[in-house]
Wavefront OBJ file of the C-alpha trace (Angstrom):
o trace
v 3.798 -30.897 -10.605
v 5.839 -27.671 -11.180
v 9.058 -28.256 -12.426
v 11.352 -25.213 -10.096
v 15.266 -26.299 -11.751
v 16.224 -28.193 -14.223
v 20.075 -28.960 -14.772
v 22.373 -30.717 -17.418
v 24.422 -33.412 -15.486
v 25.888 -35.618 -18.007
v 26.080 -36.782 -21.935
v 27.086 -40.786 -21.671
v 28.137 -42.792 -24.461
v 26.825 -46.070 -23.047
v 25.003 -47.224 -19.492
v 28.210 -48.007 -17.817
v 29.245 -44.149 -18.003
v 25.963 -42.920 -17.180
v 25.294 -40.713 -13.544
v 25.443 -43.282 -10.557
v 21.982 -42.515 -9.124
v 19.088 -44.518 -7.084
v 16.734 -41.162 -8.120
v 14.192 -42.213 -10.710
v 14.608 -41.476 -14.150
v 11.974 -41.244 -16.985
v 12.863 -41.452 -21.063
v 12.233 -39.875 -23.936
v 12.957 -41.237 -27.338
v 11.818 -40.990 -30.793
v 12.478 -40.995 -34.140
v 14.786 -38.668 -35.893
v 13.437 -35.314 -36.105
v 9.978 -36.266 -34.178
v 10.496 -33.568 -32.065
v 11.875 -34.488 -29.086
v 14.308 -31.423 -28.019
v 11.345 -29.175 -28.438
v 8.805 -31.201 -26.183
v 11.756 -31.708 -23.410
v 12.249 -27.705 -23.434
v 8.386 -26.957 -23.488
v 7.691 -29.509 -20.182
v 10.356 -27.780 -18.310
v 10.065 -24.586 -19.219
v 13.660 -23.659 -20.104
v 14.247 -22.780 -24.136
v 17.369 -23.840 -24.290
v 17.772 -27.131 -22.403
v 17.851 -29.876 -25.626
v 19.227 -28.374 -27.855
v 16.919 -27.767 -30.821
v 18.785 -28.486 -34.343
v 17.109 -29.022 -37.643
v 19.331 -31.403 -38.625
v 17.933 -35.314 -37.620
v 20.076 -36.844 -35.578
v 21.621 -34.456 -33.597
v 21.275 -36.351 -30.615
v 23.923 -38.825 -30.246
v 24.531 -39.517 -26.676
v 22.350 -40.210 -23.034
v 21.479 -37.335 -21.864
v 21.006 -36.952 -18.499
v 19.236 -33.617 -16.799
v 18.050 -33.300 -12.934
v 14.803 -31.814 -12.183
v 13.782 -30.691 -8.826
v 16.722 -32.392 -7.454
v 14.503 -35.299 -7.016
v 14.576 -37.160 -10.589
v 16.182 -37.290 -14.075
v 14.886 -36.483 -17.493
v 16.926 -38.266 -19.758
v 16.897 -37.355 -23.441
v 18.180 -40.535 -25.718
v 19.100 -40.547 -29.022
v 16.658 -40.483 -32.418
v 16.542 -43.577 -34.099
v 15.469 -44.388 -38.026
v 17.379 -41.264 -39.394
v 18.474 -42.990 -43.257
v 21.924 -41.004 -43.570
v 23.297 -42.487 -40.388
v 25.812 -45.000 -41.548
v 24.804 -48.843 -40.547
v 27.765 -48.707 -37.974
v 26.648 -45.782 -36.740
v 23.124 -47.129 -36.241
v 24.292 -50.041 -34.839
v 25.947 -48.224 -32.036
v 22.916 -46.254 -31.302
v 20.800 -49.141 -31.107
v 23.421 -50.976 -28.857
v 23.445 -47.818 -26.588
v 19.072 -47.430 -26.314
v 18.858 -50.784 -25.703
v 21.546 -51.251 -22.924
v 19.828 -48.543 -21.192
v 16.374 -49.231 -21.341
v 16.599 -53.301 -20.545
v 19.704 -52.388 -17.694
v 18.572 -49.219 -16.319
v 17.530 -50.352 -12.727
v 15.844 -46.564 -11.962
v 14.119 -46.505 -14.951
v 11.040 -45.886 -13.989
v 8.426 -44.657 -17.520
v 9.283 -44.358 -20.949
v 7.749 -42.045 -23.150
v 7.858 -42.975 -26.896
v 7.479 -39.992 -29.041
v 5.423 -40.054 -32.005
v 5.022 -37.489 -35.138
v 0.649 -37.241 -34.941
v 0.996 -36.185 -38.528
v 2.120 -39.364 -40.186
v 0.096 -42.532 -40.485
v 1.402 -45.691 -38.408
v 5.208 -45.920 -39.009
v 6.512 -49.629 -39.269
v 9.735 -48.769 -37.047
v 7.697 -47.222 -34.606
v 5.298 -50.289 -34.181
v 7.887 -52.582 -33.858
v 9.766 -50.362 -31.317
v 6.812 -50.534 -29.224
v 6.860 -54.160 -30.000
v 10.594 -54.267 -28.543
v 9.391 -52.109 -25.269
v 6.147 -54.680 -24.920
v 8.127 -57.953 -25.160
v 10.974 -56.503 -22.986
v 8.315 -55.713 -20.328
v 9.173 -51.810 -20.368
v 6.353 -49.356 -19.302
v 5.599 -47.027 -21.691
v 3.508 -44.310 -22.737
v 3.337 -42.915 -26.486
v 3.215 -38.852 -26.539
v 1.879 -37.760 -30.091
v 3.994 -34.756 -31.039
v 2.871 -31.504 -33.405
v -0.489 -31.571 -32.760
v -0.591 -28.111 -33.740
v 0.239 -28.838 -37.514
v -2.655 -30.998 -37.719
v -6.798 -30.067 -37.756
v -8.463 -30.698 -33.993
v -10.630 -33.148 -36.131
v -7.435 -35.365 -36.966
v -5.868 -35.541 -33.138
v -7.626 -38.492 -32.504
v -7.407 -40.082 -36.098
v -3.626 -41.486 -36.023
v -3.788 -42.318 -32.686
v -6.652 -44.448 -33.260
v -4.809 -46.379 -35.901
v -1.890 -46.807 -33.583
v -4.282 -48.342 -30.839
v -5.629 -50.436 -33.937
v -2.795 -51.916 -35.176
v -1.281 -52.274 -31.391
v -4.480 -54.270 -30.478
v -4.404 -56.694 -33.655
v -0.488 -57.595 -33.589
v 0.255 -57.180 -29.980
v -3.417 -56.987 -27.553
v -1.650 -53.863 -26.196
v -2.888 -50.406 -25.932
v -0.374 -47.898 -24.160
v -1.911 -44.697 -22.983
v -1.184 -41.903 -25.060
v -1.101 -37.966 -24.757
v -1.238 -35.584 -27.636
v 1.471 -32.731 -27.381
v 2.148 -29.765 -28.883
v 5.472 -28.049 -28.118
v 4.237 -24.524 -29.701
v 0.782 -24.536 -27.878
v 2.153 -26.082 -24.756
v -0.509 -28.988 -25.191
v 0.088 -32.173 -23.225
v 2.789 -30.451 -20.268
v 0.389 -30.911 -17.396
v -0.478 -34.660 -18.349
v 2.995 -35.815 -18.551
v 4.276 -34.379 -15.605
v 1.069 -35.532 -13.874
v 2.173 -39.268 -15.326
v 5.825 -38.308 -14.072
v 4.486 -37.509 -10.554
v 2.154 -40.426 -9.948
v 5.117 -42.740 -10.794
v 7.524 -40.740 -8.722
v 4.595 -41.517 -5.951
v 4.453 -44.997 -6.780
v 1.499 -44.836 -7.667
v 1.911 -46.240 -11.627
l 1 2 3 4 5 6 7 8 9 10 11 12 13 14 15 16 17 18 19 20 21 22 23 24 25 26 27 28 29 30 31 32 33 34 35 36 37 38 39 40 41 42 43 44 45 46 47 48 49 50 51 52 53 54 55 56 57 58 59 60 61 62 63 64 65 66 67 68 69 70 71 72 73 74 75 76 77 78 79 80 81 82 83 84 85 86 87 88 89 90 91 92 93 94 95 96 97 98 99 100 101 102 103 104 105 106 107 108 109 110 111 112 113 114 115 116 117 118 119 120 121 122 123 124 125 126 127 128 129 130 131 132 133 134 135 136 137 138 139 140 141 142 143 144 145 146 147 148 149 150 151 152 153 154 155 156 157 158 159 160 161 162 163 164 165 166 167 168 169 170 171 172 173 174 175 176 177 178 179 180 181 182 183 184 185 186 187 188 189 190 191 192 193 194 195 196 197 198 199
């Protein structure tokens, strides 16, 4: 897939405000600072799309941006960042949630994890949350760049591990790498095939 325009439609507090669309959408969500801005501007191409902050957090809304007039990349908030205030977190979580269990055009999420850290208990039991709830997803290992070529398959591994013993799971994953551009053709090649149908 070649991605030939990418727009900003919409930031939405909660699913009720979000773009009324039938055109399939496909999530991306992480933990604070895993990332995420970065990896959205590297698959499309354009720098400035997410915007890129080094504070965790940032991202505080649904974001909502049509590619190729055809389907929506939708950018949701960072969760886990420990100076957001418990309300604050609670209304984030409210917000994911709604979306991803009420989201009829939903159609992949992609769960962004940092490749450098060993398994992360939030992150397991996110993809716990996603598994139970019945939510296709695939788990995109971020900075792959800041790590040794002998580690990329290392962390993953223990993901699939752990996955396997609590949950007899085992998502497909892609290793990324915003600088290097590693992992673009894969996900839009997931992106495509469930455009297709064919996922």
């Amino acid at each position: 897939m070649q991605i030939s325009s990418a727009t900003f439609i919409a930031s939405s507090p909660s699913l009720k405000i979000c773009p009324v669309t039938d055109l399939p959408e496909f999530a991306f969500i992480g933990r604070s600072n895993v990332g995420k801005s970065s990896l959205i501007n590297m698959i499309t191409g354009i720098k400035a799309l997410a915007k890129v902050s080094g504070t965790p957090g940032k991202t505080r809304l649904i974001n909502h941006f049509l590619i190729n007039e055809s389907w929506f990349l939708v950018d949701l908030p960072g969760f886990g960042f420990a100076k957001t205030s418990k309300a604050e977190s609670a209304k984030i979580e409210t917000m994911i949630e709604g979306y991803l269990l009420r989201r009829d055009n939903l159609r992949l999420t992609f769960l962004l994890i940092d490749s450098r850290h060993m398994p992360q208990n939030i992150d397991l039991q996110f993809m716990a949350w996603l598994s139970r709830n019945q939510i296709p997803f695939i788990l995109l290992f971020t900075k792959a760049d800041k790590i040794s070529k002998a580690h990329h398959t290392a962390n993953p591994a223990l993901y699939r591990k752990s996955l396997m013993a609590s949950l007899s799971i085992d998502p497909p994953f892609i290793l990324t790498s915003s600088e290097k551009k590693t992992g673009k053709e894969e996900i839009l090649a997931c992106i495509e095939d469930a455009v297709r149908g064919e996922m």
